[in-house]
C-alpha positions in Angstrom: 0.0 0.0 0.0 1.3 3.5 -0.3 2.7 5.2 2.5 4.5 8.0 3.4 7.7 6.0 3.7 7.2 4.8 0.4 6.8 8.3 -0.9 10.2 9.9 0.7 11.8 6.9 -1.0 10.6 7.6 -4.1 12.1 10.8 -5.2 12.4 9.9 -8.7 8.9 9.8 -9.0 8.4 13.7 -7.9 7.5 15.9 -10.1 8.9 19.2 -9.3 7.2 21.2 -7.1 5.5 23.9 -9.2 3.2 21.6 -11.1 1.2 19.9 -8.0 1.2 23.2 -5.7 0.8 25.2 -9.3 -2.4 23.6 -9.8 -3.4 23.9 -5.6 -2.9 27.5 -6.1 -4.9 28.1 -8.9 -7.7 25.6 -7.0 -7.3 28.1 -4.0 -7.6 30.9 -6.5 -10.5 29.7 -8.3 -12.5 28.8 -4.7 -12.0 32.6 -3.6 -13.3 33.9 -6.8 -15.9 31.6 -7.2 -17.5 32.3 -3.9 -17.2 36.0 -4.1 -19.1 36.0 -7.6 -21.7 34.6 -5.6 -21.5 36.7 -3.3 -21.1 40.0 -5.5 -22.6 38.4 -9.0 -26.3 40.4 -8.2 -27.8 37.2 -9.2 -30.6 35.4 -7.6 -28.8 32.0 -5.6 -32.8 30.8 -4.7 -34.1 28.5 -7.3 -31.2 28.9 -9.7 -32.2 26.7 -13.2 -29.3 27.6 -15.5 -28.4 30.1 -18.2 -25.5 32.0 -19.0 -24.7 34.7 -15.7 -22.9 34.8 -12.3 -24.5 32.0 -11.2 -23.5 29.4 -13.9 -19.5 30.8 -14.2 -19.1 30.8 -10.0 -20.8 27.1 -10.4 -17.7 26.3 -13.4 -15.0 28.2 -11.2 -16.1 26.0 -8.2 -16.3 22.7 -10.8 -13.8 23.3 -13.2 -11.5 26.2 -11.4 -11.1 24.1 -7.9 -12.3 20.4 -8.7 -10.8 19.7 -12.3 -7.5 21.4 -11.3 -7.2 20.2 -7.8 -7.8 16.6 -9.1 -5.1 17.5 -12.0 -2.6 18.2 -9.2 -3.2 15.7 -7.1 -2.8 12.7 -10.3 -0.1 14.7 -11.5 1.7 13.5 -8.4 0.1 11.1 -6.1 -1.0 8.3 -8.9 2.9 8.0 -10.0 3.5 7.1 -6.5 0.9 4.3 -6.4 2.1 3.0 -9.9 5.4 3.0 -9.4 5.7 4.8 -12.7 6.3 8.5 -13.6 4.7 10.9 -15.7 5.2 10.3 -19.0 6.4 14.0 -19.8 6.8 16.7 -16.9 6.7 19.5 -19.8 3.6 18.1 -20.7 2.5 18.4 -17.2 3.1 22.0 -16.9 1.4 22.6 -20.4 -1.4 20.8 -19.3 -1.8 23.8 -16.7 -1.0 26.8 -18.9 -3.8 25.9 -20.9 -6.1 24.9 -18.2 -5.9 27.8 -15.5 -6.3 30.9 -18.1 -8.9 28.8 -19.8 -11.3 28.0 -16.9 -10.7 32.0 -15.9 -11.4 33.2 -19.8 -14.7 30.8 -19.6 -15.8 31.8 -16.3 -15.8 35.6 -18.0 -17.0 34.8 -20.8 -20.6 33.3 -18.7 -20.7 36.3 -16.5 -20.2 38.5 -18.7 -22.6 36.4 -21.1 -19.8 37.3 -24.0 -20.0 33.5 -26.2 -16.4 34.1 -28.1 -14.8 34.3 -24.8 -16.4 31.5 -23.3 -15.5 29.8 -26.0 -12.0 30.6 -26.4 -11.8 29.6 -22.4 -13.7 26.3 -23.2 -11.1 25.2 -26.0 -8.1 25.8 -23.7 -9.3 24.1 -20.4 -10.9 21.4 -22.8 -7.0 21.1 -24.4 -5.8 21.3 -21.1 -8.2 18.4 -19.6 -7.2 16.5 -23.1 -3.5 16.6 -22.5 -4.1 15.5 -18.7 -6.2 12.5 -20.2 -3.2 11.4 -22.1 -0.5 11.7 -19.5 -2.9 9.8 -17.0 -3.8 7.0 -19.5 -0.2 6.5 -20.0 0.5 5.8 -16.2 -2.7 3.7 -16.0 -1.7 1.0 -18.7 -0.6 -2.3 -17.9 3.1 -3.5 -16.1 2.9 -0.4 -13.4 0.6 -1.9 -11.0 0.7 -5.3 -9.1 -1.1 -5.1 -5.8 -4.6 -6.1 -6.2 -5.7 -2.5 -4.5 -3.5 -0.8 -7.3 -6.0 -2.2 -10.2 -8.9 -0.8 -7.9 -7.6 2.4 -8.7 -6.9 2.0 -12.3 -10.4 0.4 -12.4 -12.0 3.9 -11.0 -9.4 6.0 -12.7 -10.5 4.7 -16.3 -13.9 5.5 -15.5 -12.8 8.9 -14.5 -11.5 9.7 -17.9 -13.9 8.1 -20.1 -17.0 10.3 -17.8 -14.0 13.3 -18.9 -14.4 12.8 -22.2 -17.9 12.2 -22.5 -18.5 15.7 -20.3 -16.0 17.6 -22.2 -17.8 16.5 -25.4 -21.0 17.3 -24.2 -19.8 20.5 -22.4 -18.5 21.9 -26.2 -22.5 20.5 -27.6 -24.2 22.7 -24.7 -21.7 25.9 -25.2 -22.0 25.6 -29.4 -26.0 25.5 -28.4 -26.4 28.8 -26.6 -25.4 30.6 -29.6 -27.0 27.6 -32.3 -29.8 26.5 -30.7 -29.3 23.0 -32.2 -29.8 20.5 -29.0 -33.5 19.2 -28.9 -33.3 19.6 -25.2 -30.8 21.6 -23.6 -31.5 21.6 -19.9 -31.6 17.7 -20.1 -28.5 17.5 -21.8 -27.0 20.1 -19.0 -28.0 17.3 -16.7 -26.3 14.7 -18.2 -23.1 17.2 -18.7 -23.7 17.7 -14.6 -23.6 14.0 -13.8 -20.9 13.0 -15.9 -18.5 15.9 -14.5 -19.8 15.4 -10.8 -20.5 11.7 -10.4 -18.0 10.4 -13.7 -14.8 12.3 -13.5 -15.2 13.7 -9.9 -16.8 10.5 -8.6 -14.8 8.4 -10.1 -11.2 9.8 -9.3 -12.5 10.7 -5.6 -13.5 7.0 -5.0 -10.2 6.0 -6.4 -7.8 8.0 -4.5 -10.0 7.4 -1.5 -8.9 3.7 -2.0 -5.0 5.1 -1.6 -5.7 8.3 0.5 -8.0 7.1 3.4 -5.7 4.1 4.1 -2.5 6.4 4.5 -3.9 9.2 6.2 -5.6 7.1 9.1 -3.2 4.5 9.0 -5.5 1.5 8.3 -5.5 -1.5 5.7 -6.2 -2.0 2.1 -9.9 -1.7 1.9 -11.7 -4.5 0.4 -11.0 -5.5 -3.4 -13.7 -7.0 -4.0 -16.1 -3.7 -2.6 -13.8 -1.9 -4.7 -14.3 -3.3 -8.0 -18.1 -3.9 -7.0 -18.8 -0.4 -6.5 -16.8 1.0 -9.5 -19.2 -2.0 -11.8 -22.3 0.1 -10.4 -21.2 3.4 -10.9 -20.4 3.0 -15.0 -23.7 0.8 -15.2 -25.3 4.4 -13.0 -22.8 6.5 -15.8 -24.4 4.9 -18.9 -28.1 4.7 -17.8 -27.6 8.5 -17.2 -26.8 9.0 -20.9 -29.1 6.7 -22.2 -32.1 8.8 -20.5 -30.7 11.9 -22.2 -32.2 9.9 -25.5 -34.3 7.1 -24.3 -38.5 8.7 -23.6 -39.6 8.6 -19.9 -37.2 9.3 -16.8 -36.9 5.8 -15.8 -33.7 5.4 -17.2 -32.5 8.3 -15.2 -34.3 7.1 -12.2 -32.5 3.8 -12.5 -29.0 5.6 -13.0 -29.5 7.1 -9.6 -30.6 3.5 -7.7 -27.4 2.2 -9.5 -25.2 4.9 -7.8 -27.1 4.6 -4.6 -25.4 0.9 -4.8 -22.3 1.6 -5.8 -21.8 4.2 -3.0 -23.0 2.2 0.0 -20.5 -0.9 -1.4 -18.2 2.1 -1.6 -18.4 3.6 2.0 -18.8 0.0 3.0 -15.4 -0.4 2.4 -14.6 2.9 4.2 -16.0 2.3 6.9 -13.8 -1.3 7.4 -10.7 0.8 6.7 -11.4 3.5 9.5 -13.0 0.7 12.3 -9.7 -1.3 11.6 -7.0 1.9 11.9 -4.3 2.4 13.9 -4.8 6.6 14.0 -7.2 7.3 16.3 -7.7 11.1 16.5 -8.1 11.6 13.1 -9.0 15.2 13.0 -10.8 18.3 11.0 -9.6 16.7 7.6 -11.8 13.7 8.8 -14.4 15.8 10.1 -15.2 17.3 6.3 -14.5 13.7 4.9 -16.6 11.9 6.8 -19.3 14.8 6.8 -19.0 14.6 2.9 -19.8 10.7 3.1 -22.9 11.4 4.9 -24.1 14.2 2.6 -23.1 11.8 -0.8 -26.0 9.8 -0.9 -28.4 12.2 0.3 -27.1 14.6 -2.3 -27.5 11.0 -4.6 -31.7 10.8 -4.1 -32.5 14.5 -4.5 -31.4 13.7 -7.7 -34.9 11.4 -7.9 -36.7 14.3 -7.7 -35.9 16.3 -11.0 -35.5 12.6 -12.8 -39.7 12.3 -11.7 -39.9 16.0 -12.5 -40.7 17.1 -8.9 -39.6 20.7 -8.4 -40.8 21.5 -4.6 -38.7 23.3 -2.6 -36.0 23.8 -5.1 -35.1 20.7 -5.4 -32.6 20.9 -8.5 -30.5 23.4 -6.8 -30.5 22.0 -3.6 -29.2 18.8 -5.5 -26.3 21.0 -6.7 -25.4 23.0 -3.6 -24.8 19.0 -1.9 -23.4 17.5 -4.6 -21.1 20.5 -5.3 -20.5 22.0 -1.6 -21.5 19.8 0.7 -20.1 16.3 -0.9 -17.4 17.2 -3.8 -15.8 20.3 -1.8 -16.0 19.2 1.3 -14.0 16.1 0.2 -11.7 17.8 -1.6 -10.7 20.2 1.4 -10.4 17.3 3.8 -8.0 15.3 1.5 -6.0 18.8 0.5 -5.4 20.0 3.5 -3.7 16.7 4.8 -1.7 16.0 1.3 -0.4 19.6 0.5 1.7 19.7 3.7 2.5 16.0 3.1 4.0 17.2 -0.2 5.7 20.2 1.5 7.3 18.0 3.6 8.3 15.5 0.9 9.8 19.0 -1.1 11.3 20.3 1.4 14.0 17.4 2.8 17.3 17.7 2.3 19.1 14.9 0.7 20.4 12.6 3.5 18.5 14.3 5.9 15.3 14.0 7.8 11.9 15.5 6.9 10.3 18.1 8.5 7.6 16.6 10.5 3.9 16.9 8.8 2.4 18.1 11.7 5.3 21.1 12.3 3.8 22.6 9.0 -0.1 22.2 9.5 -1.3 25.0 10.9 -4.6 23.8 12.5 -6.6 27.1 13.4 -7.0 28.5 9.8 -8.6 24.7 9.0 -10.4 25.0 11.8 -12.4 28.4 10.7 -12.2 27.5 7.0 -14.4 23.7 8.3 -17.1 25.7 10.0 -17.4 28.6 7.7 -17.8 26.1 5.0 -20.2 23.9 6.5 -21.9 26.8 7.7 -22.2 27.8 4.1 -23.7 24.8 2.8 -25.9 24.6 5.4 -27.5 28.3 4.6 -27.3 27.8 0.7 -29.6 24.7 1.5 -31.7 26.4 4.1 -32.0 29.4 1.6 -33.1 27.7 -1.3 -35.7 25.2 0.7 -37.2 28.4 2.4 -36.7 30.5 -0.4 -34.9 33.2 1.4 -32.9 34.7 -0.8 -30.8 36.7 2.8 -30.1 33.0 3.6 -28.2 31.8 0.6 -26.5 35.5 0.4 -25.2 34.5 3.7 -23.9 31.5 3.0 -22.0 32.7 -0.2 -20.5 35.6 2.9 -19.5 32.4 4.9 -18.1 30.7 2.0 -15.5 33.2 1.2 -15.0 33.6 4.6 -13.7 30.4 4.5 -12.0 30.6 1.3 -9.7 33.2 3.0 -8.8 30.7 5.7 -7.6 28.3 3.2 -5.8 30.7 1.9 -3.8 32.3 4.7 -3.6 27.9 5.6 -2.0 27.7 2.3 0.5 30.9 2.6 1.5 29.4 6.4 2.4 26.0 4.6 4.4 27.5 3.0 6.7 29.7 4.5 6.9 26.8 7.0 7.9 24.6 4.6 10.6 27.4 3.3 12.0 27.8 6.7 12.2 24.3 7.0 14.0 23.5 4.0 16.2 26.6 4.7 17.2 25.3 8.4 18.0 22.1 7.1 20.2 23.3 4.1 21.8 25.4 6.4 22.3 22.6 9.1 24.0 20.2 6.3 26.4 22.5 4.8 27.7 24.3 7.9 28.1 20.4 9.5 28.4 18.0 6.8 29.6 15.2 9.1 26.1 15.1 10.6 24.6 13.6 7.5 25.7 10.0 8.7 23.6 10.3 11.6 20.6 12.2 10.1 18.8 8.8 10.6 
């Protein structure tokens, strides 16, 4: 299984620096921005349906901007690791982000500002971007890289992943070519599909996968099951395909049976999570298992809402409560309980010394901006839900406050990591070359 000790012993593997914490910045970035075009956009958050505006760019910043190119990052680095295999082409890597970050901000403007050539000019370059990642990752996923029966878990999820990319990329061009055509038959169902694939296909997907490396190694607790693993991941892409077939099939029980399906493939999913944390050896697990396991419980509720527009049921705001869970409350809550556990990880991985020891994980977490960015975001989800079921509009403008509230926490948690990590890797530069006799006993 991965570990930490397998990771410090695996320099080769590293990519440099910039390109994991290049796309984590821009993530960071993309999560500030997002929320304060919420905040700020003048659009109604209540009831939100679609259409070009504030609402649908701060919804692709949050999806695109922090998701896609957190999830970027993270492969970039973490899946070489598990495959015992490096990237194919780290110039590739960092091209992958030049396109990506100025064309998710170009196609975020372009939808606020409802201005079609720039959204599509933003579109072709993150969809290039996305395209390039696709290749590099399908290079470290074929065959001869991975032997442990856990590592073909992953690659099992991870090919699902890109295949949902593709298929919402594809779809994503259809529905952005449409706004200015007017050629798709049905454009809010296709949106859905576009939705699903992006936040239950490529999000899902890679999220289920790394959880399969991640939870393991962070609360120091066995494989999970194989057999769960593979289970789950056979549900999920017969879920995937029943969701595109209802885009063309009449009647929404196609839809309605792509939902049970991934109702199944989650509980066999947090099945095996659940037998991974009951069996670990960390017992205080913290505020990055707080958001994790809070993003477990909102999953599958997030999962049935998703009944209701499929039967055509729109009480309470039902569709964009469904986003505001599956976006806030299960994708981003996720995200920030894995991030802020593997970005000082990867600090302290950067910042050793050759023949000497790394700066302790803990030394560079600094726990009370985590702390305020966990409640300001739950508290946000919490009011965007409460705001939309009430239909108070002062409700969901509050939670968009507390949301950047808490994207400034991650921020200044980011910044700390950081110059921790310098002064770290400074010290122990410093250490080595004013005593280089030391570097014997640096074990």
């Amino acid at each position: 299984m991965f570990s930490p000790d397998a990771a410090f012993g695996s320099r080769d593997r590293l990519l440099p620096a910039g390109v994991p914490f290049g796309f984590f910045a821009a993530a960071l970035a993309f999560h500030a921005a997002g929320w304060l075009l919420l905040l700020l956009g003048g659009e109604a958050l209540v009831g939100f349906r679609g259409g070009p505006g504030a609402v649908l760019a701060a919804l692709h910043l949050f999806t695109l901007g922090v998701l896609a190119m957190a999830a970027m990052g993270a492969s970039y680095q973490l899946l070489p690791m598990a495959t015992v295999r490096p990237v194919g082409s780290v110039r590739w890597a960092w091209a992958s982000f030049a396109l990506s970050a100025p064309g998710v901000a170009l196609f975020a403007s372009g939808l606020a500002l409802w201005q079609d050539a720039l959204a599509a000019l933003g579109g072709a370059l993150a969809a290039a971007g996305l395209a390039v990642f696709a290749v590099l990752m399908a290079a470290n996923l074929r065959p001869g890289g991975m032997t442990m029966p856990e590592m073909r878990v992953v690659r099992h999820y991870a090919w699902g992943a890109l295949a949902s990319l593709g298929a919402a990329a594809g779809l994503g061009v259809a529905l952005l070519c449409d706004l200015r055509l007017g050629f798709l038959p049905d454009h809010g169902s296709q949106a859905g599909v576009h939705l699903g694939l992006a936040l239950f296909g490529f999000m899902g997907m890679l999220a289920a996968g790394f959880s399969t490396i991640l939870v393991p190694m962070l609360a120091l607790g066995p494989a999970p099951s194989v057999r769960l693993g593979h289970a789950s991941a056979v549900a999920a892409e017969v879920g995937l395909a029943l969701l595109v077939a209802g885009a063309v099939l009449p009647g929404p029980w196609p839809t309605v049976a792509a939902v049970l399906c991934g109702l199944v493939a989650v509980a066999l999913h947090l099945t095996a999570m659940r037998a991974v944390l009951k069996a670990r050896m960390r017992k205080r697990l913290g505020t990055a298992f707080l958001l994790i396991r809070t993003a477990w419980a909102v999953l599958p509720v997030a999962l049935a809402l998703a009944l209701l527009p499929a039967l055509g049921i729109d009480a309470f705001n039902a569709p964009t409560v469904f986003v505001v869970l599956a976006v806030f409350g299960w994708l981003l809550t996720f995200l920030f309980g894995v991030l802020q556990r593997i970005a000082p990880f990867l600090a302290s991985v950067h910042a050793t010394v050759p023949g000497g020891r790394p700066p302790l994980v803990s030394k560079l977490t600094p726990e009370r901006p985590l702390k305020v960015h966990a409640a300001l975001h739950l508290a946000a989800v919490a009011l965007l839900v409460a705001g939309n079921l009430l239909d108070v509009e002062a409700l969901a403008r509050l939670g968009a406050l507390s949301g950047a509230g808490g994207a400034a926490a991650l921020l200044i948690f980011a910044f700390a990591v950081r110059r921790r990590a310098l002064d770290a890797w400074r010290a122990a530069l410093s250490k080595t070359r004013s005593n280089p006799g030391d570097l014997a006993c640096s074990t």
